[in-house]
C-alpha positions as a printed Julia matrix, in Angstrom:
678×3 Matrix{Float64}:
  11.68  -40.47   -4.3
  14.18  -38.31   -2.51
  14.03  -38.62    1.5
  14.85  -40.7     4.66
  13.38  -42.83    7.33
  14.08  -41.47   10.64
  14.26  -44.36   13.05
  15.68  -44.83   16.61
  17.66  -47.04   18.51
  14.47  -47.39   20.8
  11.16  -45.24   22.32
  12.07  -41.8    24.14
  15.46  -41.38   22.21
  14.35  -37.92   20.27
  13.59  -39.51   16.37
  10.74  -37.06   16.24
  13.46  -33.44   17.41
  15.77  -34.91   14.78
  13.33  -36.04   11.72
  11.39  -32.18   12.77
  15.16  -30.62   12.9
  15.8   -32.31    9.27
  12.28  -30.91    8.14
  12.99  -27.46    9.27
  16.8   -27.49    8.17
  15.61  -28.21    4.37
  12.87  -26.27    4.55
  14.87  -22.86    5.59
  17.11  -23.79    2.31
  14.26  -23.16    0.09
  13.26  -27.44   -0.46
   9.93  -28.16   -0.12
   9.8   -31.04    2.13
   6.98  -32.96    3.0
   6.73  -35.28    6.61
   5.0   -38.39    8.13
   4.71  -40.09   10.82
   1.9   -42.77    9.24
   1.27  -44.33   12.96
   1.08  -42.81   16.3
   0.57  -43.76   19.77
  -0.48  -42.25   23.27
  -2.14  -39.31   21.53
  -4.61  -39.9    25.31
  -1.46  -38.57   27.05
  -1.51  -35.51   28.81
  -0.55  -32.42   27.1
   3.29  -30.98   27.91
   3.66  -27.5    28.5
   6.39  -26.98   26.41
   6.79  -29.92   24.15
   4.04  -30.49   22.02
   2.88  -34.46   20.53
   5.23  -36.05   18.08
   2.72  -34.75   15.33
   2.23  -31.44   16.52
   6.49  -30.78   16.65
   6.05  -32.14   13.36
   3.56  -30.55   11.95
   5.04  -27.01   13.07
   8.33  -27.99   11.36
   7.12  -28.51    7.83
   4.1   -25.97    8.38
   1.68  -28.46    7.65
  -2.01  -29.54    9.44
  -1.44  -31.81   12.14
  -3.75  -33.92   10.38
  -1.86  -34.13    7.42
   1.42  -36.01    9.08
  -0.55  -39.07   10.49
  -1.88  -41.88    8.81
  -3.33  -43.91   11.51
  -3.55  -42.71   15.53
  -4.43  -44.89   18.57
  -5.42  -43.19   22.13
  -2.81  -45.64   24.82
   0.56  -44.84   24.56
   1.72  -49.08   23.81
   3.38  -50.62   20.81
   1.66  -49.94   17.72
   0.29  -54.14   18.05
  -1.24  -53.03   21.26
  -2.81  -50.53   20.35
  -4.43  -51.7    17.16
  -5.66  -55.04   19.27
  -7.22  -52.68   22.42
  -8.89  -50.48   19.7
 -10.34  -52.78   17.44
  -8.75  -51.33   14.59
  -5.41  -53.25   13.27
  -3.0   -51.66   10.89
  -0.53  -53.61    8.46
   2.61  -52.51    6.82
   1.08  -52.58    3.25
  -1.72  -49.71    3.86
   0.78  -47.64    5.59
   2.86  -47.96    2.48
   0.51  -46.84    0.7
  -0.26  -43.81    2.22
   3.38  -42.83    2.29
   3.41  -43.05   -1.65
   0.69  -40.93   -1.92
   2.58  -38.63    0.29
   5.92  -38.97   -2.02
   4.16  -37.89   -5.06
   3.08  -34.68   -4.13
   6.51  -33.51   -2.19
  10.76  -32.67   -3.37
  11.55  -34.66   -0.38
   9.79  -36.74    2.16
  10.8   -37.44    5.53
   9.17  -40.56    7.42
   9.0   -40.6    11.36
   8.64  -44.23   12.36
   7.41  -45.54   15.75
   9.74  -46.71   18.41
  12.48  -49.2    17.12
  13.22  -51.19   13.7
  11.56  -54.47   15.37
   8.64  -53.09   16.81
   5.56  -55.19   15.24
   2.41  -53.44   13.87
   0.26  -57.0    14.7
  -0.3   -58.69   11.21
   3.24  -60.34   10.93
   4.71  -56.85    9.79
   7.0   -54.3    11.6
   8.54  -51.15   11.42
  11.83  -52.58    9.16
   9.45  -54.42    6.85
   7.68  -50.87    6.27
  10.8   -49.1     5.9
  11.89  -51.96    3.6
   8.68  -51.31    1.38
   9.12  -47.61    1.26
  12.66  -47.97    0.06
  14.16  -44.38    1.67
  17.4   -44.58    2.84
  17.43  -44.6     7.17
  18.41  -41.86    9.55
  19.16  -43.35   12.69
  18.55  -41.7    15.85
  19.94  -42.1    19.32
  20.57  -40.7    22.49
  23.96  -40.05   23.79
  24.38  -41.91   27.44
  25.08  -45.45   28.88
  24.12  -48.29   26.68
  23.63  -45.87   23.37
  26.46  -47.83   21.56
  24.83  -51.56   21.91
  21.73  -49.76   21.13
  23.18  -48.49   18.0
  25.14  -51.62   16.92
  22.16  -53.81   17.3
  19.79  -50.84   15.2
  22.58  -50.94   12.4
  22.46  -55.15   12.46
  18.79  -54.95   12.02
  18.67  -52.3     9.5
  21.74  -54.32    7.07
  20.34  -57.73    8.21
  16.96  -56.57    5.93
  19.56  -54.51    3.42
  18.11  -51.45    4.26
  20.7   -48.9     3.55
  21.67  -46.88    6.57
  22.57  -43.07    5.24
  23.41  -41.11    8.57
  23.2   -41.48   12.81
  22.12  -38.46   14.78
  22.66  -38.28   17.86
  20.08  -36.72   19.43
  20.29  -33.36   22.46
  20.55  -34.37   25.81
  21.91  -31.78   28.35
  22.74  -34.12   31.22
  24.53  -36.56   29.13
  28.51  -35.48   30.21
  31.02  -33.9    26.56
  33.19  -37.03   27.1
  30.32  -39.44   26.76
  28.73  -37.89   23.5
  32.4   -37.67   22.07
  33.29  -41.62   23.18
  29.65  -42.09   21.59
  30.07  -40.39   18.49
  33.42  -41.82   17.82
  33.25  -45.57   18.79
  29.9   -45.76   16.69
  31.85  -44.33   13.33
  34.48  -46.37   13.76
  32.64  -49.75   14.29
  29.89  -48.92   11.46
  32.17  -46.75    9.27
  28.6   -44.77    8.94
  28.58  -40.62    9.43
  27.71  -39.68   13.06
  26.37  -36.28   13.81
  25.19  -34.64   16.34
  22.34  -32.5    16.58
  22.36  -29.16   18.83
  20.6   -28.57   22.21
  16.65  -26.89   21.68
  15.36  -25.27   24.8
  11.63  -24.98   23.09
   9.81  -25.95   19.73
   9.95  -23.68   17.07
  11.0   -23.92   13.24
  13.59  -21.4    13.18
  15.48  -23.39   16.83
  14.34  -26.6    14.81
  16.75  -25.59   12.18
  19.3   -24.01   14.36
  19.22  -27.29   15.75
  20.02  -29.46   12.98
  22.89  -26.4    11.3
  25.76  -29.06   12.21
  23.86  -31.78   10.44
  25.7   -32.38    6.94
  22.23  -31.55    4.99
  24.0   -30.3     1.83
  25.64  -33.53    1.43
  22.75  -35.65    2.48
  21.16  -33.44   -0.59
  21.73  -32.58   -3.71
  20.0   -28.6    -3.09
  21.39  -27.14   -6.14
  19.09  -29.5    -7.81
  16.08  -29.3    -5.84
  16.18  -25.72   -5.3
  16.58  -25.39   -9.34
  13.16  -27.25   -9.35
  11.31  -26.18  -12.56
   8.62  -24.96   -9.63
  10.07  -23.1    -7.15
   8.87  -24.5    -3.81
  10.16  -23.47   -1.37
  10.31  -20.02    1.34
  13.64  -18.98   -0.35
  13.53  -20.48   -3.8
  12.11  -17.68   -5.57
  14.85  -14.98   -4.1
  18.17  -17.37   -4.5
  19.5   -15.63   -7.66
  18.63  -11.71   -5.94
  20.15  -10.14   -3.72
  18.81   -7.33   -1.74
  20.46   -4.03   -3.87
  18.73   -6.19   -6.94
  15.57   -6.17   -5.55
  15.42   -2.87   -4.2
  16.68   -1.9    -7.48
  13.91   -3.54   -9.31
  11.12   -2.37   -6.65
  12.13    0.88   -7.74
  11.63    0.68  -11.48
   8.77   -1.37  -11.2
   6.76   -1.37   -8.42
   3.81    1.38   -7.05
   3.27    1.02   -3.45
  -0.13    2.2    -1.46
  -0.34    5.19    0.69
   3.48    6.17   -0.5
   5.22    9.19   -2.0
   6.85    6.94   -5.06
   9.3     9.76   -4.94
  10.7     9.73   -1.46
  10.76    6.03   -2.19
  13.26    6.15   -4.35
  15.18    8.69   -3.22
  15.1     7.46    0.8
  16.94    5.26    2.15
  16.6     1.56    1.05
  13.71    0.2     2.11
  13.2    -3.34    4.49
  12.5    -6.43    1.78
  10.85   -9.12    3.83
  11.79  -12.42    3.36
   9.73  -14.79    5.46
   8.77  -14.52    9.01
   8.2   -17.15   12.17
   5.65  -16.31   14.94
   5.35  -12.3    15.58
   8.96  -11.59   14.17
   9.46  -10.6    10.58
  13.42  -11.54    8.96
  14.31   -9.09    5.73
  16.79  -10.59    2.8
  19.52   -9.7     4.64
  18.68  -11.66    7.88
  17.76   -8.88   10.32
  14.71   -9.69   12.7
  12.08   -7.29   13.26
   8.95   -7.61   15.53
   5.81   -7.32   14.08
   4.46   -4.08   16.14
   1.4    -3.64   13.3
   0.56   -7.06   12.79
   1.14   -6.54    8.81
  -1.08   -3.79    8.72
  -3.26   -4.89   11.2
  -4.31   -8.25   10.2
  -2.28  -11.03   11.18
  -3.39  -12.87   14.61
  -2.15  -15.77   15.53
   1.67  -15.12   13.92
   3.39  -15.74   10.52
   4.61  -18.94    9.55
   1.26  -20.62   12.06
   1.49  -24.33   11.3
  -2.17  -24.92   11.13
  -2.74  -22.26    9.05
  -0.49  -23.46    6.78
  -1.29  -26.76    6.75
  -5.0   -25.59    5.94
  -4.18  -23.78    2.69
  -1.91  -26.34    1.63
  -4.11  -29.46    2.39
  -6.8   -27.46    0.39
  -4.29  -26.71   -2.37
  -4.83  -30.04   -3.22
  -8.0   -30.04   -3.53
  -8.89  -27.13   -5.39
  -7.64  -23.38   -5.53
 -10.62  -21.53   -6.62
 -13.97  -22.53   -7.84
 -16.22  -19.65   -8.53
 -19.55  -19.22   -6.04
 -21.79  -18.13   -8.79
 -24.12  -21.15   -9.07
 -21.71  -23.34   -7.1
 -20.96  -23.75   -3.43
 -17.51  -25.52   -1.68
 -16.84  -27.18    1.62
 -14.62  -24.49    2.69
 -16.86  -21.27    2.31
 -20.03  -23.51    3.94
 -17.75  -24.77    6.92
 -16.74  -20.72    7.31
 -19.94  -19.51    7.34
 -20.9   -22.47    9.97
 -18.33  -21.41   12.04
 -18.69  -17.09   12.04
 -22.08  -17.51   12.56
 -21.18  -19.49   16.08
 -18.85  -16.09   17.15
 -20.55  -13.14   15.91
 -23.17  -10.86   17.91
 -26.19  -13.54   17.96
 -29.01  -12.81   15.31
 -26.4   -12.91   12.93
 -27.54  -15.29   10.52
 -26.67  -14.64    7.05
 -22.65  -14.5     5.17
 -21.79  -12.87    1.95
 -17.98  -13.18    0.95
 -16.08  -10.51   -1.02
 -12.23   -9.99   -0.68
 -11.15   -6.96    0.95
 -12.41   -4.91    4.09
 -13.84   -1.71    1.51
 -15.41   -4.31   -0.72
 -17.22   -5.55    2.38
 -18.51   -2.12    3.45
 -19.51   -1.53   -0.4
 -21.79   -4.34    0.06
 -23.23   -3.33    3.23
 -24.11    0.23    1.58
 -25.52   -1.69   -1.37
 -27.03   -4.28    0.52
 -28.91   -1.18    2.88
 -29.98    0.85   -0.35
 -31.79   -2.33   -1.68
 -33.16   -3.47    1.42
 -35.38   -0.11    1.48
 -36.01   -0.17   -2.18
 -37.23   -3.24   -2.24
 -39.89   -2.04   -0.06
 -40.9     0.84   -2.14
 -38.71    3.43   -0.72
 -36.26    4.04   -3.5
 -35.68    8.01   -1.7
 -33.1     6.63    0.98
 -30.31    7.37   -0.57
 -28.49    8.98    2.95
 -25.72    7.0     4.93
 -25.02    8.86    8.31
 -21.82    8.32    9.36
 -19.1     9.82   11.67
 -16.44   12.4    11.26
 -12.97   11.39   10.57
 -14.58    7.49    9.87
 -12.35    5.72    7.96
 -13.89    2.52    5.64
 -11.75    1.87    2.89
 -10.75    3.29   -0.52
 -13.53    1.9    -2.84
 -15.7     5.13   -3.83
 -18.41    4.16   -2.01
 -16.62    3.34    1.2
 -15.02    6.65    0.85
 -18.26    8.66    0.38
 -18.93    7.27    4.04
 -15.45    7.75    5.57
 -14.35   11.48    6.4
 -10.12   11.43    6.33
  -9.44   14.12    4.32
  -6.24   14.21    3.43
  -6.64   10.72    1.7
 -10.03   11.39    0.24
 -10.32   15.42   -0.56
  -9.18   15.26   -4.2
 -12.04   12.38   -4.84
 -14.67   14.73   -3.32
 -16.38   15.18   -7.25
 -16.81   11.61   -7.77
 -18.42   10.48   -4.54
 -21.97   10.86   -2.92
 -23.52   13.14   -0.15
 -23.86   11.78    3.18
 -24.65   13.17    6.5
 -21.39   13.19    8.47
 -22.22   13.39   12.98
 -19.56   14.18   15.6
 -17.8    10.53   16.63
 -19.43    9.93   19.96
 -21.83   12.85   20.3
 -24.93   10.77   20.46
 -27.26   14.12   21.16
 -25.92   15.21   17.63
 -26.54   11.65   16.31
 -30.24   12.07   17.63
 -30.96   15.68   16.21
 -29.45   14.55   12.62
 -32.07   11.25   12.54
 -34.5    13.4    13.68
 -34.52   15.79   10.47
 -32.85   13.15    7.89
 -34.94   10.03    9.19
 -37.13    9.66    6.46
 -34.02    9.65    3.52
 -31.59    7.95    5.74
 -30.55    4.66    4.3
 -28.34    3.28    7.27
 -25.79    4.75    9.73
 -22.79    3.66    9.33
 -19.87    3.48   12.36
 -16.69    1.96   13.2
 -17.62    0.9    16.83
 -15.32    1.46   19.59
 -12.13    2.65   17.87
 -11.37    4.96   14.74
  -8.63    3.07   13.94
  -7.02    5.13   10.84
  -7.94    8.35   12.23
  -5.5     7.91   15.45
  -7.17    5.38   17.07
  -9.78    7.88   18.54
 -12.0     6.16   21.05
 -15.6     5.9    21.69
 -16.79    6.68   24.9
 -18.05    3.91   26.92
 -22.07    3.69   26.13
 -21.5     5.32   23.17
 -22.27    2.25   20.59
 -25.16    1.36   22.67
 -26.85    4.15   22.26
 -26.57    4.49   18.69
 -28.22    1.12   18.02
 -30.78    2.17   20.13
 -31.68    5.54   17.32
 -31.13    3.12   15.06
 -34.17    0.86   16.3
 -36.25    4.17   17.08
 -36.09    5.13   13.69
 -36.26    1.86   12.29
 -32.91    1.88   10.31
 -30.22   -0.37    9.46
 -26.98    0.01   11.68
 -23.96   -1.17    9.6
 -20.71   -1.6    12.18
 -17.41   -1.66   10.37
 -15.5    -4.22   12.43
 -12.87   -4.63    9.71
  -9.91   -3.16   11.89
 -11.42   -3.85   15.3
 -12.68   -7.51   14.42
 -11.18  -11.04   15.66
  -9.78  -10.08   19.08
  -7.9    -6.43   19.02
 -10.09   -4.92   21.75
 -10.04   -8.06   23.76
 -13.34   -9.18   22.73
 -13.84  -11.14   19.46
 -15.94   -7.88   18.38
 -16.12   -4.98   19.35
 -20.24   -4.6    19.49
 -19.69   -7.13   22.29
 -18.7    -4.6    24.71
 -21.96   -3.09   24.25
 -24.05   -6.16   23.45
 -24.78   -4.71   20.38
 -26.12   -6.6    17.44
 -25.71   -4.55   13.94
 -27.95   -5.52   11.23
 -24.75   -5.57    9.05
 -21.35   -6.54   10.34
 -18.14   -5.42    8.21
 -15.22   -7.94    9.0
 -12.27   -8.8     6.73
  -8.2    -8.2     7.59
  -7.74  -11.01   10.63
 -10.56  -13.32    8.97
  -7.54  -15.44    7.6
  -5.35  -14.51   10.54
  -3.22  -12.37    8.22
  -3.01  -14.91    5.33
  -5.12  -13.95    2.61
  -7.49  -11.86    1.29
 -11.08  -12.26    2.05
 -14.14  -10.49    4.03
 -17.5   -10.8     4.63
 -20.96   -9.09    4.89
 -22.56  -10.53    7.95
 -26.29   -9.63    8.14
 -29.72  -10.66   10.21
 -32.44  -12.74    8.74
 -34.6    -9.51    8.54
 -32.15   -8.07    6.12
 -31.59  -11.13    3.95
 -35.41  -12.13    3.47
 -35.89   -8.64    2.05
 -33.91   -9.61   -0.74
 -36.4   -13.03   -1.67
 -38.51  -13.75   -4.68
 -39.16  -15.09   -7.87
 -37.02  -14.32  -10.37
 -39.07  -11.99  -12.15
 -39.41   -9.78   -9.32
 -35.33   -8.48   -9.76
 -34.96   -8.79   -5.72
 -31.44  -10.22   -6.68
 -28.39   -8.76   -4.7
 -26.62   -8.29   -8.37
 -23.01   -8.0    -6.38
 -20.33  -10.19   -6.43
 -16.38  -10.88   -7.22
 -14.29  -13.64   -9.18
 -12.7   -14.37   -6.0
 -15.57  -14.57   -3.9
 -15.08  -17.28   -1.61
 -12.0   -18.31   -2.31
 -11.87  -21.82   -0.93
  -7.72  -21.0    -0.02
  -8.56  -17.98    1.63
 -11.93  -20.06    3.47
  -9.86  -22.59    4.53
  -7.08  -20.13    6.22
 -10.71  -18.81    7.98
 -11.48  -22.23    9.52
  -7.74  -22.62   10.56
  -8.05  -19.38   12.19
 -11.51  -19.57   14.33
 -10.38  -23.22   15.12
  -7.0   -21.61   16.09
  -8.7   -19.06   18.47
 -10.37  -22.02   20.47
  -7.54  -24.6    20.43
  -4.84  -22.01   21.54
  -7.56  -19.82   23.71
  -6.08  -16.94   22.07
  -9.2   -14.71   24.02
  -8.49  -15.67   27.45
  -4.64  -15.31   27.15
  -4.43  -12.14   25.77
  -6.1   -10.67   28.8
  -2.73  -10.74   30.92
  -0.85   -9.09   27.83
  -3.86   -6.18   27.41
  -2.77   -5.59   31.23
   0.98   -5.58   30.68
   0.72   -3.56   27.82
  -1.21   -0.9    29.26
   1.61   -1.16   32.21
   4.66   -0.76   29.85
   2.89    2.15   27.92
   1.87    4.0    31.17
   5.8     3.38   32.35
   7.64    3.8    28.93
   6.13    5.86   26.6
   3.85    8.23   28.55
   5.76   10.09   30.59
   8.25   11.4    27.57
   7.55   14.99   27.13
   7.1    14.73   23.35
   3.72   12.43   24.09
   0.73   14.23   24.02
  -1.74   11.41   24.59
  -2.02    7.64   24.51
  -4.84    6.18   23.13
  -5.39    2.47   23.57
  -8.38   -0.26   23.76
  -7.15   -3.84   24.08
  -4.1    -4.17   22.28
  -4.85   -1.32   19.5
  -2.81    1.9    20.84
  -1.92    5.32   19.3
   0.36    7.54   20.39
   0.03   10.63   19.45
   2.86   13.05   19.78
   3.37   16.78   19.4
   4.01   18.37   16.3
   7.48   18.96   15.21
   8.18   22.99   15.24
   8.43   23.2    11.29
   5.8    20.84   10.68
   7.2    17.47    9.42
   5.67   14.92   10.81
   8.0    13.29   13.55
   5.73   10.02   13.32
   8.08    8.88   10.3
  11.52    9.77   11.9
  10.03    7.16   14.77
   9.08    4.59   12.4
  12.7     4.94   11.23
  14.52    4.78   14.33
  12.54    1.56   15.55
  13.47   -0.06   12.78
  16.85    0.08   13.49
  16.54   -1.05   16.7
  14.35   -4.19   15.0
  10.41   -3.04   15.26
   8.47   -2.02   12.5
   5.6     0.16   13.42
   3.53    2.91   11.4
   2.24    6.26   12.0
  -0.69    7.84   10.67
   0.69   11.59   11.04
   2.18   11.95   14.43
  -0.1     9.09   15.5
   2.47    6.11   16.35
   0.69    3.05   16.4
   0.88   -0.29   18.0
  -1.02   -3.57   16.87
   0.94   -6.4    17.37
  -0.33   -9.91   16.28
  -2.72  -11.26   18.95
  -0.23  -14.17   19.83
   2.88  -11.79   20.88
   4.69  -13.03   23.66
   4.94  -11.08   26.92
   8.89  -10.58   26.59
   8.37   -9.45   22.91
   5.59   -7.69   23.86
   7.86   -6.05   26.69
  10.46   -5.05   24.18
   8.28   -3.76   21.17
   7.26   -0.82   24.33
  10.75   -0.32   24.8
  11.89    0.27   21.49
   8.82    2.89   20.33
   9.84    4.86   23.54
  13.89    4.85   22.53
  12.61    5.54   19.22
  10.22    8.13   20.51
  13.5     9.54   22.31
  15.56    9.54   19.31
  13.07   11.38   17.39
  12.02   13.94   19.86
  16.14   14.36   20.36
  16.69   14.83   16.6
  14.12   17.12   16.7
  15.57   19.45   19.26
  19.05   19.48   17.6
  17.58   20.64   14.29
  16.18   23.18   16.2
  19.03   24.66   18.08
């Protein structure tokens, strides 16, 4: 068992910063590294603003489930004896050790927070040495630089070689106020009294991984570790691992002769200009092989929420890694896909009852249209084979979400292969109410992206617009299907957008922030009226025969609980509502007033810009993408459409500068542009 036991000199000297910094430090080298702290006090304690719990910091280091780094938590924030005799529930060394084995066989490396000092008793005769004695890891000593941190130390090392615990390293720990001369006296008398390595660990203004790690870059790490070895792991494990033999020209050079990328010219690709290879990212930022940071401005295509690298999100998928990676739903259920369901149900439009699982937004509309087409032909009207659906609708790339979408220039060449549908000017509801009126009676279900047409330009509905559709829709008696793929899970500032509208759809679309950007999974959300249809004895073939290997996955389920659970712990809806304001600020003060803007188009935080049209017809969309790259954004355009969707949980200063670079790049473009000209 490779590791340490982080221990301090006493309570409040910074073990948890400097077990979290050692997490972080091995885990940006590629190791993977797993953390406890098996007992916890004052967890009853008010919340800090900036510092979270000892298990929380933790828990973001190694990207893990809080609930994962705890073995044992009491409410008062006493000794560990104190709080096992107030509670009525004691704790002994011998469990604990225990549960840190368990922990050790299922991790490279495991570090092991204790609680408060090498003496302090757990209440059955046993204390923190006699645990660290059990588990055998070599100690990490922690203190605080300051008056009395040397007899602290001394009498911590005593202890520790008293039990022959073997002491490996001492951090001392950040402490701004604590004068150069002290920390250096500190540092030095303690290495030359104990003859063991003293180190000290750098200032961290906030909680964060990639600061964590920062932290902890004057920590000897390499020597504390053999890396070599455990990055050479049969398994590669950890963010880097796979990548430490490539470099970037290698992998660029291999993308190119093997690789065929979506929605790209394969042949501009490798002619172009090296592309970005993305390494790993932390929060809304994005870091390529090379090192260079880039904000996320399209939230990875429009799906992350809550940020990359989101502890509890990774904690979620990992915690259900080992339990299972994939069982199939075909005659079996799992915890994670019932909990999901459970917990949709409680967010979508009420009267929402019912949630089928496939794994990708189109698959999700297929199963709507297929879903629709049954519905009616399992009441004897097989004739309804009509979707209505808007101009320029966009739905996915599957043939039947195709047939409903109406963006030519991706779908023209498929026209043979797909079927007739009724296409209605986006929000014209008179010329909605005409085409029901003569299609009613072969009209299957009407089909709409509600609010926004996110892929053709972010076009937006006008206000009412949604409402009154549902309301044809109940007139006629038909199905209304709303694709909330792209607008689902917060981007107009609602969790959907039919709730602008108080609309209820008989089938709801959702998939692409369902994980919160993690994995791939969606859903088919329909009423009880839709889903009783489909009832009946065997014989009678009222079967939806639909469904995917994948369907379900329990990973990609339990990155769905994470994220709901996320959106209420971190009230990720009532905080974006200042940032919806700001950005419409920065747009109005940046980016529309440049002469090359012909329109912005925004609701909540999804925003096109559309620009005008370069005077021989290139798009000048890409030469923007380009130029905010460099400046360290990555954004898309559809056309000259620039668009914005950054991850739900984007700071205000990021969010600040992500404006400010699409309107320099905007500049640069537009400038270009004008000296090709002349």
């Amino acid at each position: 068992m490779r590791g340490f036991f982080v221990t301090g000199t006493d309570t409040g000297v910074g073990k948890t910063v400097a077990a979290a910094a050692i997490v972080a430090a091995l885990r940006e080298r590629g190791v993977a590294v797993r953390v406890l702290k098996p007992v916890i006090t004052g967890l009853d304690e008010p919340p800090d603003p900036v510092w979270p719990p000892d298990h929380e910091l933790l828990a973001r280091a190694a990207g893990c489930a809080v609930e994962a780094v705890t073995l044992t938590g009491y409410g008062p924030p006493v000794s560990p004896h104190l709080a096992a005799e107030l509670s009525g529930r004691p704790v002994g060394a011998a469990s604990l050790r225990a549960g840190v084995l368990a922990a050790a066989a299922r991790a490279d490396v495991l570090i092991v927070e204790g609680v408060g000092g090498l003496l302090v008793p757990f209440g059955d005769g046993d204390d923190v040495r006699a645990l660290a004695r059990d588990i055998g890891l070599p100690l990490v000593i922690a203190a605080r630089p300051g008056l009395g941190t040397i007899n602290h130390t001394l009498l911590t090392v005593e202890a520790a070689r008293s039990a022959g615990l073997e002491i490996a390293a001492i951090v001392l720990t950040p402490w701004p106020t604590a004068p150069d001369t002290i920390e250096r006296s500190n540092r030095d008398t303690i290495e030359r009294v104990t003859g063991i390595p003293v180190s000290t660990l750098r200032y961290i203004e906030r909680p964060s991984p990639a600061l964590l790690a920062a932290a902890a870059r004057d920590l000897p790490v390499e020597r504390w570790f053999d890396l070599q070895a455990l990055q050479a792991l049969e398994v590669p494990t950890g963010p880097r691992a796979s990548l430490a033999a490539i470099d970037t020209e290698e992998l660029i050079a291999a993308d190119r002769r093997h690789l065929w990328h979506p929605f790209t010219q394969q042949q501009t690709w490798c002619e172009d200009e090296p592309p970005i290879v993305i390494e790993r990212g932390e929060g809304t930022t994005l870091y390529d092989t090379d090192g260079n940071a880039y904000i996320d401005g399209v939230s990875s295509l429009w799906c992350n929420v809550h940020g990359h690298h989101h502890p509890a999100i990774d904690g979620a998928v990992r915690d259900q890694l080992d339990r299972v990676a994939h069982s199939t739903m075909l005659g079996l259920s799992h915890r994670p896909a019932v909990e999901l369901a459970e917990k949709l149900i409680a967010v979508v439009p009420p009267g929402l009852t019912r949630v089928f699982y496939s794994d990708s937004g189109s698959s999700a509309v297929e199963v709507a249209l297929k879903m629709a087409f049954q519905w009616w032909a399992h009441a004897g009207e097989t004739g309804r084979t009509t979707f209505v659906c808007l101009e320029d609708a966009y739905h996915g790339d599957t043939l039947g979400a195709v047939s409903v979408g109406g963006i030519q220039l991706f779908h023209s060449i498929f026209g043979p292969l797909l079927f007739d549908t009724v296409k209605v000017r986006a929000g014209d509801a008179e010329h909605l109410a005409a085409t029901l009126e003569r299609h009613a009676g072969s009209v299957a279900a009407v089909v709409v992206e509600p609010l926004v047409q996110g892929a053709a330009g972010m076009l937006m509905a006008p206000d009412g617009y949604l409402r009154r559709v549902r309301e044809l829709c109940d007139r006629h008696g038909l199905p209304l299907i709303c694709d909330e793929v792209a607008t689902g899970f917060g981007r107009t500032g609602a969790m959907f957008a039919c709730e602008h509208e108080r609309v209820t759809p008989d089938l709801l679309c959702v998939g692409k922030g369902l994980t919160g950007g993690y994995l791939p999974l969606s859903a088919t959300i329909t009423t009880e009226r839709i889903y009783e249809r489909f009832l009946g004895r065997e014989d009678e073939l009222r079967t939806f025969f639909h469904g995917h290997t994948y369907t379900g996955n329990p990973l990609a389920c339990a990155a769905g609980i994470a994220t709901l659970e996320t959106f209420e712990r971190e009230r990720t809806l009532e905080l974006i509502a200042p940032k919806i304001e700001l950005l419409a600020r920065l747009l109005d003060q940046r980016v529309r007033p440049l002469g090359v803007v012909a329109e912005v188009r925004r609701r909540g935080f999804m925003v096109g810009i559309e620009l005008s049209p370069r005077f021989d017809g290139e798009p000048l969309g890409r030469r923007v993408t380009l130029a905010a790259r460099r400046r360290g954004a990555i954004i898309r355009p559809l056309g000259d459409v620039i668009v914005l969707m950054p991850p739900l949980s984007i700071e205000e200063t990021e969010l600040s500068r992500l404006v400010a670079i699409t309107a320099e790049a905007i500049d640069e473009a537009a400038a270009d542009r004008l000296s090709t000209a002349a």
